[in-house]
Backbone as a chain_set.jsonl record, in Angstrom:
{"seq": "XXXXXXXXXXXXXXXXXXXXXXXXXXXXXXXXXXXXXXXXXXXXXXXXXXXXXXXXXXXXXXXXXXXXXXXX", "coords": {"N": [[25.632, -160.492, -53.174], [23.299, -159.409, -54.36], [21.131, -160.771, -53.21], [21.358, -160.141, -50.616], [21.101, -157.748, -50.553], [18.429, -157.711, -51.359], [17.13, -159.235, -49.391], [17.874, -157.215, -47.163], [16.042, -154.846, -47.784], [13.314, -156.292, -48.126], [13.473, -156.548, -45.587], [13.504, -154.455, -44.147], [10.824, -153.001, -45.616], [9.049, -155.093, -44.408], [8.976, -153.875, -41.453], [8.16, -151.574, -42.32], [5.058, -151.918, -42.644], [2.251, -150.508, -41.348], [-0.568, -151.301, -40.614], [-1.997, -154.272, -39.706], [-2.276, -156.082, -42.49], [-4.527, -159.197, -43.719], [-3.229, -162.136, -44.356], [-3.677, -162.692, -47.124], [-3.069, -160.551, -48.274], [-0.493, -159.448, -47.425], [1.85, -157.507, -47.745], [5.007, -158.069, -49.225], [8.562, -157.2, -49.98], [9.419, -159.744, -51.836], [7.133, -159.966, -53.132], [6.27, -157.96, -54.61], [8.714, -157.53, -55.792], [8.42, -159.591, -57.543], [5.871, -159.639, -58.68], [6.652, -157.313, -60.43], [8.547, -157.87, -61.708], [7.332, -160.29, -62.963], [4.997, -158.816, -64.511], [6.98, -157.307, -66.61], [8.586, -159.116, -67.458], [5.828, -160.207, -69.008], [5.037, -157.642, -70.757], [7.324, -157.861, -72.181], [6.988, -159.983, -73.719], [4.459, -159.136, -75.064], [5.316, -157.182, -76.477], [7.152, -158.184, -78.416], [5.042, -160.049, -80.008], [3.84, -157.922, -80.987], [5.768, -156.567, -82.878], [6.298, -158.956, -84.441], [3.513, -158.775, -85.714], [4.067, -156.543, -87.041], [5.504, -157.151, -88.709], [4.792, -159.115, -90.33], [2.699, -157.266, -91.237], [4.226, -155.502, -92.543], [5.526, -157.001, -94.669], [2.697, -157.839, -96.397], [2.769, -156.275, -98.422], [5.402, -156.488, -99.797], [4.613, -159.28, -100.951], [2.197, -159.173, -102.711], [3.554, -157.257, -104.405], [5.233, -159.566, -105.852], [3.373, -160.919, -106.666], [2.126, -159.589, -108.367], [3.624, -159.32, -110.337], [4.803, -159.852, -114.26], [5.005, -162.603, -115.49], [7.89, -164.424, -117.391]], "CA": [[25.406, -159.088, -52.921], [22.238, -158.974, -54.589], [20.66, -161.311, -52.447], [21.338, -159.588, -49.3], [20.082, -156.188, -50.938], [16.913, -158.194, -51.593], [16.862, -159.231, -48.23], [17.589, -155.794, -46.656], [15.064, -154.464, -48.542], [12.172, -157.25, -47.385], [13.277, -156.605, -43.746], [12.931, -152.7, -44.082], [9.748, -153.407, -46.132], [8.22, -155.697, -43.037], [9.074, -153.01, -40.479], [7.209, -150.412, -42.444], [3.576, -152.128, -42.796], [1.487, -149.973, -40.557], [-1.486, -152.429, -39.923], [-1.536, -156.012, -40.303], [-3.617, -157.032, -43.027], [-4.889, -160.384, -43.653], [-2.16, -163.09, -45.043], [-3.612, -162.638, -48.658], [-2.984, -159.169, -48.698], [0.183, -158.997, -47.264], [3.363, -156.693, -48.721], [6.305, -158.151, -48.927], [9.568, -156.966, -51.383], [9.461, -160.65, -52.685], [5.804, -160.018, -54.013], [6.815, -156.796, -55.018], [9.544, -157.965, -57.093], [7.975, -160.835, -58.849], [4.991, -158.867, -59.616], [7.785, -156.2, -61.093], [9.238, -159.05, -62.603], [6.233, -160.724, -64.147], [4.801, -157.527, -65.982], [8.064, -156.693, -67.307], [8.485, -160.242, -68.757], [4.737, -160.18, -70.162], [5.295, -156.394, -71.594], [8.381, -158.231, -73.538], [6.193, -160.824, -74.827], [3.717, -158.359, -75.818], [6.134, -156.067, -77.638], [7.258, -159.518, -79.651], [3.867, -159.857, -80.643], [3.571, -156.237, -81.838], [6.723, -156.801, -83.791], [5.645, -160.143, -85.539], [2.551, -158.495, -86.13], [4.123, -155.428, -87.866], [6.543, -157.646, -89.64], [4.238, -159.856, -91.38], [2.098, -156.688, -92.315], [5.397, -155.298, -93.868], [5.597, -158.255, -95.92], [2.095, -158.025, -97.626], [3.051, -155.492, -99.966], [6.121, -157.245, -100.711], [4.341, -160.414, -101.525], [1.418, -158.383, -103.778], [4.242, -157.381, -105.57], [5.328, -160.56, -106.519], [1.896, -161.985, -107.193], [1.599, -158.485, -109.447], [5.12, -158.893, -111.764], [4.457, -160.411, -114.984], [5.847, -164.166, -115.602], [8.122, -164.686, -118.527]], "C": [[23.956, -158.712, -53.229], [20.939, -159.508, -53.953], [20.636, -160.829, -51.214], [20.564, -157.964, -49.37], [18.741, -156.501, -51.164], [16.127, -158.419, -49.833], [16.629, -158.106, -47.124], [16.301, -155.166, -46.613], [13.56, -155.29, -47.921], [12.2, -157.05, -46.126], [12.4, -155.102, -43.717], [11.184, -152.699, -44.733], [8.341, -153.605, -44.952], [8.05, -154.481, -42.074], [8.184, -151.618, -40.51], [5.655, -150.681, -42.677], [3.24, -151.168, -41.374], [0.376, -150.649, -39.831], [-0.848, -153.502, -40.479], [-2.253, -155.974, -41.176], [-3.25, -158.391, -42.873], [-3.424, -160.765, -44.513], [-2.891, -163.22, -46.505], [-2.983, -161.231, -49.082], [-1.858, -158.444, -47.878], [1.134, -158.122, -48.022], [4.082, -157.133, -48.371], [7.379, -157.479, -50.348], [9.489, -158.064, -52.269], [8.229, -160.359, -53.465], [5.945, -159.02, -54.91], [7.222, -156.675, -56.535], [9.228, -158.525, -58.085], [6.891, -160.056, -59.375], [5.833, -157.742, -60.86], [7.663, -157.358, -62.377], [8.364, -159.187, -63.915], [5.49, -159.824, -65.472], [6.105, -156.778, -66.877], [8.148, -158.031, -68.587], [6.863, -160.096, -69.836], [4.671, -158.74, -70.85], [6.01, -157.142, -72.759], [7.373, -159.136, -74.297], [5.185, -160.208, -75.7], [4.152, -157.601, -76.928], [6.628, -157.29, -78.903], [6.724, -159.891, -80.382], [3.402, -158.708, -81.37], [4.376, -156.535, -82.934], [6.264, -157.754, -84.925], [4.736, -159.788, -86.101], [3.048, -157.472, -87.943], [4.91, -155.984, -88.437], [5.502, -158.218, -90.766], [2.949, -158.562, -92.433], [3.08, -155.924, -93.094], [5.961, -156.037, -94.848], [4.594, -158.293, -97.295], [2.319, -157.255, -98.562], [4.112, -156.087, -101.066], [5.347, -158.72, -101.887], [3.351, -159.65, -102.909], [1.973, -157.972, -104.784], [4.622, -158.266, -106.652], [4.472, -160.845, -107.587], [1.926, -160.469, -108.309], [2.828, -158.429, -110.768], [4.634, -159.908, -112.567], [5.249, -161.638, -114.982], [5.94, -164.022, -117.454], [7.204, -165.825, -119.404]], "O": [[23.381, -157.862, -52.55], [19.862, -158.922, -54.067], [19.637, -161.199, -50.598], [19.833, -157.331, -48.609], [17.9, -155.602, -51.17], [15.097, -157.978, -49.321], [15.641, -157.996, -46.399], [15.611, -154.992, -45.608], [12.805, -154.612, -47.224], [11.21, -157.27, -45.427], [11.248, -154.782, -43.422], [10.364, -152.251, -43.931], [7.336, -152.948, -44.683], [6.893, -154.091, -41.918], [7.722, -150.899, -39.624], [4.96, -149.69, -42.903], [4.029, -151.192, -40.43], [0.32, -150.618, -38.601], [0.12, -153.731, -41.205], [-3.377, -155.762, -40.721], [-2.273, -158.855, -42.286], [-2.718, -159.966, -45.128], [-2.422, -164.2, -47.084], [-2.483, -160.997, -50.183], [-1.951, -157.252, -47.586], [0.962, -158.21, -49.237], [4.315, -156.968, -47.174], [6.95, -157.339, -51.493], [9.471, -157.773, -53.465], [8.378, -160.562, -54.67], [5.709, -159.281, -56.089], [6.787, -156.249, -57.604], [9.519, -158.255, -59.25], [6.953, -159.775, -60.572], [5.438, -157.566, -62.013], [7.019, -157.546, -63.409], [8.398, -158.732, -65.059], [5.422, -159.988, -66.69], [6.0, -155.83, -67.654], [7.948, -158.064, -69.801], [6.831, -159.932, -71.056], [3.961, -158.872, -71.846], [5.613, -157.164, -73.924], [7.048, -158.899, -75.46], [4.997, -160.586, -76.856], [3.586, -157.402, -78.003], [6.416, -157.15, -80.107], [7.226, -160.212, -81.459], [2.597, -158.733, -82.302], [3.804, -156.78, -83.996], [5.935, -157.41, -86.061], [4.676, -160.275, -87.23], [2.711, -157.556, -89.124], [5.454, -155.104, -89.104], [5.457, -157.779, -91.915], [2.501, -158.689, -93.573], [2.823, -155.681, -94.273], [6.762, -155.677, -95.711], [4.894, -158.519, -98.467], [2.012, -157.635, -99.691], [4.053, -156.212, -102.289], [5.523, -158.981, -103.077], [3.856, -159.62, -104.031], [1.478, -158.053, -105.908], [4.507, -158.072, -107.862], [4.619, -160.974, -108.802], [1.493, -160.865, -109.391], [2.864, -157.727, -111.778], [4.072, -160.858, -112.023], [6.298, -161.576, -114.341], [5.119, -163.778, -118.339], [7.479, -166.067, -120.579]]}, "num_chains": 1, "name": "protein.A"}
């Protein structure tokens, strides 16, 4: 089903270019998509990286603590 809505979609797509451009600079839905695609996946990886980031600086205080409690 979702394959044929992809397809749909790429035909209707084709039918609506107005000029031709050149074959680098075509539009299709597949390019579309994957470009979709691709910045969605590298957003997530980015936000993962934010996270890890803000994790390990919510840690140094913990650790400072440590290093700051007296030893029996």
């Amino acid at each position: 089903m979702c394959a044929l809505l992809c397809s749909d979609l790429d035909q209707q797509l084709q039918s609506t270019n107005l000029s031709e451009p050149s074959e680098r600079e075509k539009i299709t839905f597949k390019r579309i998509l994957l470009t979709y695609c691709q910045e969605s996946f590298e957003s997530t990886i980015n936000l993962q990286e934010n996270i890890s980031q803000m994790d390990s600086l919510d840690q140094r205080p913990k650790q400072m603590q440590r290093m700051a409690k007296p030893r029996p």
